[in-house]
N, C-alpha and C positions, 0 to 999 in steps of 0.2 A: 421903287414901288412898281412902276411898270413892265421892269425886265424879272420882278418875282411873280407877277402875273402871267406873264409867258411862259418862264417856269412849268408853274403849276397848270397850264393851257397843255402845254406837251405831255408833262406825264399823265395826263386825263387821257387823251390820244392813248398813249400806250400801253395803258391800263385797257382799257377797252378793246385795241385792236388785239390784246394778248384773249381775252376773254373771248373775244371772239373767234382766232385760230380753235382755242381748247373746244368752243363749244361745238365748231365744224368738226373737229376730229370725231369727236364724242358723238356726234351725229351721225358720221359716216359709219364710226364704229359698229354704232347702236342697227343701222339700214345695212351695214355689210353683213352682219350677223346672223340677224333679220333674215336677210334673203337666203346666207349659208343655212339657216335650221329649215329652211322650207322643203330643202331636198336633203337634208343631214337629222340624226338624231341630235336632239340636245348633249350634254357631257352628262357624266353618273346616270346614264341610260342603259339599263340589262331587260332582254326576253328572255324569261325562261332563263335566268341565272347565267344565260351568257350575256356578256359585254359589247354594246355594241354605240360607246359613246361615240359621237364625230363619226357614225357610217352611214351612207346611202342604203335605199331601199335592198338595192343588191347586194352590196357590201354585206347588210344583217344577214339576209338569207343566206348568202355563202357561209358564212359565219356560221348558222345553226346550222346547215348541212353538215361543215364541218363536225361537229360538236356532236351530232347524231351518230355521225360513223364509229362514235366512241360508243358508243352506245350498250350497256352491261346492267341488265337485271339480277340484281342479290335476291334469293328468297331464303327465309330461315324457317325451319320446322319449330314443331314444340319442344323440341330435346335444347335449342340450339345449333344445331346443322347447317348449314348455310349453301346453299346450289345458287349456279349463276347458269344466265342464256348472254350470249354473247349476239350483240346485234347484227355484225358480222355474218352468227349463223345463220340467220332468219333475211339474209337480204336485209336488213332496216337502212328507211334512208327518209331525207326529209325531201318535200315536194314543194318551194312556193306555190304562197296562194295567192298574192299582191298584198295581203295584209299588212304587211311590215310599210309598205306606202301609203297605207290607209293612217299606218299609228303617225308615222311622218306628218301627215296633213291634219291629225287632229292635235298636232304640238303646238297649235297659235305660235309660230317661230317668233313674233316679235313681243313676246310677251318672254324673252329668254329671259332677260335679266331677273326675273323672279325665280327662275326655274333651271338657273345653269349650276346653283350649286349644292341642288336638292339629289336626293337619289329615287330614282324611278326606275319600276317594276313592271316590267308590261308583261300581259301574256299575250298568246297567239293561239287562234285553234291551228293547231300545225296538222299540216298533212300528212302526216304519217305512213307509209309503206311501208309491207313486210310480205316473205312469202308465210300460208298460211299453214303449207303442207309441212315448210323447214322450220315451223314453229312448232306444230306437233311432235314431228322425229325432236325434235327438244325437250318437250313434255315427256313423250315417251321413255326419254333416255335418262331420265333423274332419276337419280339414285334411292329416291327418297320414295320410288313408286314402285321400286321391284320386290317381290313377292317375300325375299327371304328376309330382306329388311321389316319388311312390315310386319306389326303383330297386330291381329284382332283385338278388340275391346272384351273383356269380360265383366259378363253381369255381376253385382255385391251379393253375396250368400252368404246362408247360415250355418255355420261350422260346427262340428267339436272339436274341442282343445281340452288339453289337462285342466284348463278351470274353469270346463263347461260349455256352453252354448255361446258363440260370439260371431256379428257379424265381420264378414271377413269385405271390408272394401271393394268395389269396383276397382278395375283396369284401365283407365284410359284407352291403353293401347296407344299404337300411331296408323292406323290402317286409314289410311285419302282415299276420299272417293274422288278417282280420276278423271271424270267429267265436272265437279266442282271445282277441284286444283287446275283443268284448264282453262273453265271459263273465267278464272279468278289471272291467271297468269295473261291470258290472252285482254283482257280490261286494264291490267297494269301497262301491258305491250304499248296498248291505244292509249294510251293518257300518258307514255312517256315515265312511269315511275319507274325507281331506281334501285328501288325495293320495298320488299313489305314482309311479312309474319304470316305465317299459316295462321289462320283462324279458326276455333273450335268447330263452327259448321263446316269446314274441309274436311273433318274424321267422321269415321263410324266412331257411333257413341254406344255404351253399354244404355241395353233396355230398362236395367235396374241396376239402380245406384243406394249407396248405401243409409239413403235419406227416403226410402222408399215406404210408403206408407204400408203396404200390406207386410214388409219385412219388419219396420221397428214393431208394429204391431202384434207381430208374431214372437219380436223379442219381449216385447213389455208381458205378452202373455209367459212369457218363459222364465223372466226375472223375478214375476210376479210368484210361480213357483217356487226359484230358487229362494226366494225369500220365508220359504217352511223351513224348520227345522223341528222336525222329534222326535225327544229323548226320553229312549224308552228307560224305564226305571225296573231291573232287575236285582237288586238291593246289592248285593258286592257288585253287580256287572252294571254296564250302562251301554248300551246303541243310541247309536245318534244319524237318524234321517234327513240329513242334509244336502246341497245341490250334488256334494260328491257323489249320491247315490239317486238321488230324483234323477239327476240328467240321463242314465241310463235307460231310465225307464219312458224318457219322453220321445215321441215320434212326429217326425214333423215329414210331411204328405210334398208332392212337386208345387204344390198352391200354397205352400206354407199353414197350413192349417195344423194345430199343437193337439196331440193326442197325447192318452196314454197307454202303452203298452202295458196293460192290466196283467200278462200272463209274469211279464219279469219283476213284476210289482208282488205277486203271486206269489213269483219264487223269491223273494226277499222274505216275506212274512213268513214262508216254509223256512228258511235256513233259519229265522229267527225259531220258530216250535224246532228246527231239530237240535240245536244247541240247547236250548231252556224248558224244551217239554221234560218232563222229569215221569211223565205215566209211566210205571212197568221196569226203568231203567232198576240196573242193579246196583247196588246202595254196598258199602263197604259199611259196616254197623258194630262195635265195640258193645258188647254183650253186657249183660250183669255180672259175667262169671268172667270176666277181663280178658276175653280173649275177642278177636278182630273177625266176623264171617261175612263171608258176600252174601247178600238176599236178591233174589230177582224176582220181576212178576208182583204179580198185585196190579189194583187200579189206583194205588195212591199215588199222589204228583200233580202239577202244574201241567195244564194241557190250554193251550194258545187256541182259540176258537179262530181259527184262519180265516173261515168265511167274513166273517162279522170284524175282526180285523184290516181285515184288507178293505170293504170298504167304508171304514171310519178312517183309514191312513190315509186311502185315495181323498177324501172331501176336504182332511185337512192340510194336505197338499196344495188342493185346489184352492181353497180358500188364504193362503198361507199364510197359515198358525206356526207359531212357536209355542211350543210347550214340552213339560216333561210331564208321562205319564206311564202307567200302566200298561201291558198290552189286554186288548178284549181277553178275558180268560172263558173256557166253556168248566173246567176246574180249576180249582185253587190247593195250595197246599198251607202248611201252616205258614213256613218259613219260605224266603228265597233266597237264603244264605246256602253255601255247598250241600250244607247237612239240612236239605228241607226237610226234616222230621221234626226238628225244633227237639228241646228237651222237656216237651210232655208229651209220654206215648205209651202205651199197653206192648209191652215187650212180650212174647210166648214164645220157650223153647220148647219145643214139641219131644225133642227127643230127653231132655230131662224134663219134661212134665213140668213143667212149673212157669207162671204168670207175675209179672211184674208191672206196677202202675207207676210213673214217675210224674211230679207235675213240678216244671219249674224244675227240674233237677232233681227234684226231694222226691227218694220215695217214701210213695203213701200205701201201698199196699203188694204184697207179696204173698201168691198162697199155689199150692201143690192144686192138680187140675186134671184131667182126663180127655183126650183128643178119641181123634176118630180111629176107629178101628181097622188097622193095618192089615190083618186078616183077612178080612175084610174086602179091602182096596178102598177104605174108605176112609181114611186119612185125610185127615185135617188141612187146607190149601195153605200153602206156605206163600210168601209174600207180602209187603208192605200194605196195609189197607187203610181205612178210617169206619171209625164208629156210623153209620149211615145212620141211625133211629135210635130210639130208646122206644121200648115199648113193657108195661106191666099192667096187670099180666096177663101173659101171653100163652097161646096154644099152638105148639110146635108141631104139622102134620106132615107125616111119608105116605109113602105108598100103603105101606102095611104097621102105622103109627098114630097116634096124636098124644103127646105128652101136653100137661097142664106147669107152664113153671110161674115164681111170681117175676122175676126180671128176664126181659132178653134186650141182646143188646147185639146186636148183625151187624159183619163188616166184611164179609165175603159172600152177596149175592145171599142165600138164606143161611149161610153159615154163620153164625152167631156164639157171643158167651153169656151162659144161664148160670141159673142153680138147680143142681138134680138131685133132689132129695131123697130118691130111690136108691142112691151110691150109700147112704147109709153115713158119710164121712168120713168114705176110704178113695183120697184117690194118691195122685202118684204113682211114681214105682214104674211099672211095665203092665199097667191095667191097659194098658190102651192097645197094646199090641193084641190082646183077643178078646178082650172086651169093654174094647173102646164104643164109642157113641158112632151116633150117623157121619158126623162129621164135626158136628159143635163143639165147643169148647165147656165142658161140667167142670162146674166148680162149687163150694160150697155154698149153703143159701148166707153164710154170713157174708163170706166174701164177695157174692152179687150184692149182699144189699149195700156194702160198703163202694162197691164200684160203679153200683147205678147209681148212688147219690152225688158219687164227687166228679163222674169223669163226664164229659161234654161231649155232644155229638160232634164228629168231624176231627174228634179223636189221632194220630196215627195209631194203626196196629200195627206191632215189627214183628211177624211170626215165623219159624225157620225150622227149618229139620237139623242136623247134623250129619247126617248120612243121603244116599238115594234113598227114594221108598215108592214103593209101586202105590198109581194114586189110579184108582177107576170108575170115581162115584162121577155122572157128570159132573156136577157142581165143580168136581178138583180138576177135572181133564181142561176146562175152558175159561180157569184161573190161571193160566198162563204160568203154574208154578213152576217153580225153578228146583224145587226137587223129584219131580215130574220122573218117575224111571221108566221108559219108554222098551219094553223088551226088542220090540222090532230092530227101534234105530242104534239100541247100545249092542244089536248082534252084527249091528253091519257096520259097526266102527269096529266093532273087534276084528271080522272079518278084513276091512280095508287097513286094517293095521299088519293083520300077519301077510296079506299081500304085499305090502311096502316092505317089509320085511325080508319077503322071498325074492322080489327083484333087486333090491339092494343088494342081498347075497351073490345073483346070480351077474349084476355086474363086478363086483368085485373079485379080480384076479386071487385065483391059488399062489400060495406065498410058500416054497418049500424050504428048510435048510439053507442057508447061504445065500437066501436069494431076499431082494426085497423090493419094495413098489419105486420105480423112477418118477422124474416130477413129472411127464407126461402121461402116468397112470399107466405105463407098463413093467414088465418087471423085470428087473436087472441082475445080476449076481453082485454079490458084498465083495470089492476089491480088497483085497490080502493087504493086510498089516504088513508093511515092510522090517527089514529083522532088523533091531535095535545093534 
């Protein structure tokens, strides 16, 4: 019992004096440490992303010195470009400041044991040196600042293009302003960065961009336009006033202000009256007597009132309407199909004397007639007309005239068709060649009364000669008639005809015997038939 006593007396002892070696080590450890971090960095200790675990104040500093001399700024443009300045070039160097002994002493060294297996991040206001002149010769020499690389910004505008009016985007451009790109380089130098990105305030920037209020504005005005269309309605034809044709006409000022160029708008409505006025045009006309004659002259036809046209176009432009319509007419005809005569019209062949009434196709009256006195010069005006009036009954007065009829019925200016009941109920034939009327159309009192009751004012009248005929009453001279025989100008076409004649002859080579015209219009002799 008393030697397990003992025993257990010793191993208390050495249980203890074992405890007590561990706890001195462990103390010395903890105070040798201790006093190592007072002049030492802790471990997992970096400035500025270098490593300066376990170094003295100097140690670090040597350290970042090193680490400076490496020292290389990347810059990248907007494109992706990329220039570097080399620290090297600039002289860069580091200068302690004592800092690094300052962070030393604020590391409570005996407080390691929380803090040795942490990672820490110190900075430094580091001293920095550079020369500042070899940092500009740097600036200057970037590729990224010489003239021919660089482009200017361009402002966003308003274009035409094949589908009209479109803003055309701004330019960025890459044009640096070179006292921003140095003071941005020179702050990266001082702060040690390693690189950075040109930023939008280092360029010139376009004054107007495509988000520009006075520009969309000027588009919306413009859109607002293209959004008219009209369609004009010419019964077999159709025009269509759309942006393809508005955009011509629009004008847009350096202030972007949207006009409209009235005079091209002008000429639009003119090519539309020179296509589809039909006043006075000569008409191809299939007779009663089956055969095909041209008529010219007269005032019958569609005549486009341009003024009054153009501007009801221009407002519904402006406004922008869609619609189909009508053009403003100042006259109308019946029809606007090819054959604007329509097939109801008072037909008069002057030189067979004879009046035809058709209505709807059908004729409804036909009767022999007596025109104006060829003898005279007072022939009857030929050309397309329409019924202007009706009037009964009427007193038809000349110079040295006034007849009493009971219908008149005028379709050329006071040239008219009555009934003349002085003819007795002879007309036809060749009466009219010496004693024909003033110019009106005598017809029997039956056949006026039968054609004033059926036929409508606005009528066409298709009236024609078959031959020239000398016309010299005014009435016919300023009908614009198309059988109008003009003695002056049919002498100087005959004239200009045997002149054309005589110079033709006189260039054309004498052709004798043997001889015949070469292809260069000279003349050759006929090479001999070789003998069989």
């Amino acid at each position: 019992m008393v030697r397990r006593k003992k025993k257990a007396g010793v191993l208390r002892r050495s249980l203890l004096s074992a405890f007590a070696v561990i706890a001195f080590l462990v103390l010395g450890i903890y105070i040798f440490f201790g006093i190592y971090f007072r002049n030492h960095f802790f471990y997992q200790t970096s400035i500025e992303d270098v490593d300066v675990s376990g170094m003295t104040a100097e140690d670090a500093a040597e350290e970042l010195r090193s680490e400076v001399k490496d020292y290389l700024l990347t810059m990248y443009d907007r494109n992706g470009n990329s220039y570097q300045i080399l620290g090297a070039s600039i002289d860069y160097d580091y200068q302690p400041t004592g800092e690094e002994e300052k962070l030393i002493n604020e590391q409570k060294s005996f407080l390691w044991p929380a803090k040795i297996t942490k990672d820490k991040k110190l900075d430094v206001d580091k001293s920095i040196t550079y020369d500042d002149a070899l940092l500009q010769e740097e600036i200057n020499d970037l590729g990224c600042l010489k003239e021919d690389y660089m482009k200017k910004p361009t402002d966003a505008f308003i274009q035409m293009t094949d589908n009209g009016y479109e803003i055309v985007p701004e330019d960025q451009g890459n044009y640096l302003i070179k006292d921003k790109l140095a003071a941005r380089v020179k702050a990266a130098v001082d702060a040690g960065e390693t690189e950075f990105t040109f930023t939008d305030d280092l360029y010139e920037k376009p004054e107007v961009t495509s988000d520009d209020e006075v520009l969309t504005a000027c588009m919306d005005k413009i859109q607002s336009y293209f959004g008219a269309e009209i369609t004009y309605d010419f019964g077999e034809d159709k025009e269509v006033v759309d942006k393809s044709v508005i955009s011509s006409w629009i004008t847009i000022d350096e202030n972007y202000n949207v006009t409209f160029d009235e005079d091209k708008a002008a000429s639009y409505v003119q090519s539309l009256a020179s296509k589809y006025n039909t006043y006075g045009d000569e008409r191809e006309f299939k007779t009663s007597k089956g055969d095909t004659v041209t008529i010219g002259g007269g005032d019958y036809g569609w005549v486009i009132d341009k003024e009054a046209e153009l501007e009801q176009l221009l407002q519904e432009v402006k406004n922008g309407d869609v619609k189909t319509r009508e053009p403003v007419y100042s006259q109308t005809a019946v029809s606007r199909s090819k054959n604007d005569i329509g097939d109801t019209y008072i037909e008069i062949d002057y030189t067979n004397q004879h009046l035809w009434y058709y209505e709807k196709g059908e004729l409804k009256l036909d009767t022999d007639i007596v025109s104006g006195n060829i003898s005279r010069g007072n022939g009857s005006p030929d050309g397309v007309y329409k019924i202007v009036y009706k009037k009964s009954p009427a007193v038809l007065k000349g110079e040295n005239y006034a007849s009493d009829v009971t219908y008149f019925m005028p379709f050329a200016y006071n040239v008219g068709i009555h009934d003349a009941p002085w003819r007795h109920g002879k007309f036809g034939g060749t009466i009219y060649k010496t004693s024909g009327s003033h110019g009106c159309i005598n017809v029997s009192e039956d056949a006026a009364t039968t054609l004033y009751k059926i036929v409508e004012v606005d009528t066409p009248v298709v009236a024609y000669y078959r031959e020239k005929v000398k016309l010299t009453a005014e009435n016919t001279k300023i009908s614009n008639a198309y059988s109008y025989y003009d003695e002056a100008k049919e002498k100087a076409k005959e004239e200009a005809a045997k002149k054309a004649e005589a110079e033709n002859a006189a260039n054309t080579p004498q052709v004798n015997e043997g001889e015949r015209i070469a292809e260069d219009g000279s003349v050759e002799a006929v090479p001999a038939i070789p003998e069989q």
